[in-house]
C-alpha positions as CSV (number, residue, x, y, z in Angstrom):
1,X,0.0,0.0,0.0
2,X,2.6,3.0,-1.1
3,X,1.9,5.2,-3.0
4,X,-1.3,6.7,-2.2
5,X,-1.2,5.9,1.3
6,X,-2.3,9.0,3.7
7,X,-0.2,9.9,6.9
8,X,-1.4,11.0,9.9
9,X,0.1,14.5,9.3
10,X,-1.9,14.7,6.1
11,X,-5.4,14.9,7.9
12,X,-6.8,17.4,7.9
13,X,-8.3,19.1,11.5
14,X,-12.0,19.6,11.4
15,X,-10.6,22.6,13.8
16,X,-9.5,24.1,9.8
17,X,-13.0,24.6,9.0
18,X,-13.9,25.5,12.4
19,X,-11.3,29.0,12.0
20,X,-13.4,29.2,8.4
21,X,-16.8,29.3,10.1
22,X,-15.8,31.2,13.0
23,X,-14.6,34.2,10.2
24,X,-18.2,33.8,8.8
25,X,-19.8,34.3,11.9
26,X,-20.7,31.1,13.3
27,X,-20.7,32.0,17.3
28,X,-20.8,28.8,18.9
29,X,-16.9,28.8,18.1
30,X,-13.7,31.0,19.6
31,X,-10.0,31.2,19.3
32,X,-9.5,29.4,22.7
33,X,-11.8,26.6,22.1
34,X,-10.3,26.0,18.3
35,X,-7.1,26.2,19.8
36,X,-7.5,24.0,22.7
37,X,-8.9,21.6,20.7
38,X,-6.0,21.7,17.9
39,X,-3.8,20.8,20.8
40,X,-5.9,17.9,21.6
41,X,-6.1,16.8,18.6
42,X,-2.3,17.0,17.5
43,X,-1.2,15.3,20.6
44,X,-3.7,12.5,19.8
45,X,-2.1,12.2,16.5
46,X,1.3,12.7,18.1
47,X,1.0,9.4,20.1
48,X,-0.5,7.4,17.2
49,X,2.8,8.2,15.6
50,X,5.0,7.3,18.8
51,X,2.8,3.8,18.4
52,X,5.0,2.9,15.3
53,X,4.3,0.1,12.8
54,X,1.7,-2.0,13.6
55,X,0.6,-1.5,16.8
56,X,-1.7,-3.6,18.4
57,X,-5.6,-2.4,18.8
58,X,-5.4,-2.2,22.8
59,X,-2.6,0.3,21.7
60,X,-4.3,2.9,19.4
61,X,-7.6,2.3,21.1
62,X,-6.0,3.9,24.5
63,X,-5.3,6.7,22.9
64,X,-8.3,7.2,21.4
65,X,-10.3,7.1,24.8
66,X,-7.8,9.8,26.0
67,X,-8.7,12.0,23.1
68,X,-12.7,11.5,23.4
69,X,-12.0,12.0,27.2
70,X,-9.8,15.1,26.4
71,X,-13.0,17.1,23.9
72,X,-15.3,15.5,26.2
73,X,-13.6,18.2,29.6
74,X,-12.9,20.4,26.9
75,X,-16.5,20.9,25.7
76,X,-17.6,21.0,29.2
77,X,-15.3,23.8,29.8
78,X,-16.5,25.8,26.9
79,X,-19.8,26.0,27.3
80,X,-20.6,22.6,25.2
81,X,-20.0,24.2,21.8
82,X,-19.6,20.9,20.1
83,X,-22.6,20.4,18.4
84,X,-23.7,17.6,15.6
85,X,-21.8,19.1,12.3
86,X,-19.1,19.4,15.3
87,X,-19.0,16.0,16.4
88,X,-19.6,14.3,13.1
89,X,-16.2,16.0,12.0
90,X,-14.0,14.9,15.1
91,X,-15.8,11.2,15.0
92,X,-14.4,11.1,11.3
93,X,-10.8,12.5,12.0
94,X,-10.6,10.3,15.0
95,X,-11.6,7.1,12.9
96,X,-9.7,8.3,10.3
97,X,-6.7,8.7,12.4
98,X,-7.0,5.3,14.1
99,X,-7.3,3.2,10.5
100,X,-4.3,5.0,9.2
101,X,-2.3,4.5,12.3
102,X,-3.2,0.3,11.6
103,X,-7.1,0.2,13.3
104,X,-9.1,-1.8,10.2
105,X,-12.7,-0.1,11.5
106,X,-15.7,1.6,10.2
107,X,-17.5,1.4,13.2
108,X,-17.4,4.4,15.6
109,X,-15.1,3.6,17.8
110,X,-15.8,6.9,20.0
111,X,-18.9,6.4,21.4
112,X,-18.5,4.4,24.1
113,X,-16.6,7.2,26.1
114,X,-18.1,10.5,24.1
115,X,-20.3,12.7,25.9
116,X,-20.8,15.1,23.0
């Protein structure tokens, strides 16, 4: 699979379009909470790198419980501005993430600790 294979530093942050919609008005978002989130986010993808080849599922699936875990406090701490276009993004890019990282799933592996 070379080639056309994606790295985790080619995703793309949902927090990206989140700066876009936040120019165009959209209220429910700030510069703190797309920030904080970015960092989340980057240091979820940080430690799916530090996993090397082929990790095992226990592996990746730890970090992604820290990373719902981590939006969960941060949504709670900023006035729950995660909504559904919100969470839909952050599911994908988390899924996404996980498969590339060596996580063969199209289920949403999230939900059992997301509370947004």
């Amino acid at each position: 699979m070379s080639g056309g294979k994606v790295s985790l530093h080619d995703l793309t942050k949902p927090t990206y379009e989140w700066t876009s919609r936040l120019a165009d008005g959209d209220e429910i978002f700030n510069p703190e909470n797309i920030e904080s989130t970015n960092k989340v986010l980057e240091a979820y993808i940080n430690n799916l790198i530090k996993l090397g080849v082929n990790p095992k599922k226990k592996e990746i699936m730890h970090f992604v419980k820290d990373v719902v875990i981590s939006i969960n406090e941060l949504n709670e701490n900023n006035d729950y501005f995660i909504e559904t276009m919100e969470r839909e993004e952050l599911c994908e890019y988390i899924i996404q993430a996980a498969n590339i990282a060596g996580l063969q799933t199209y289920e949403d592996i999230t939900e059992p600790w997301r509370e947004w």
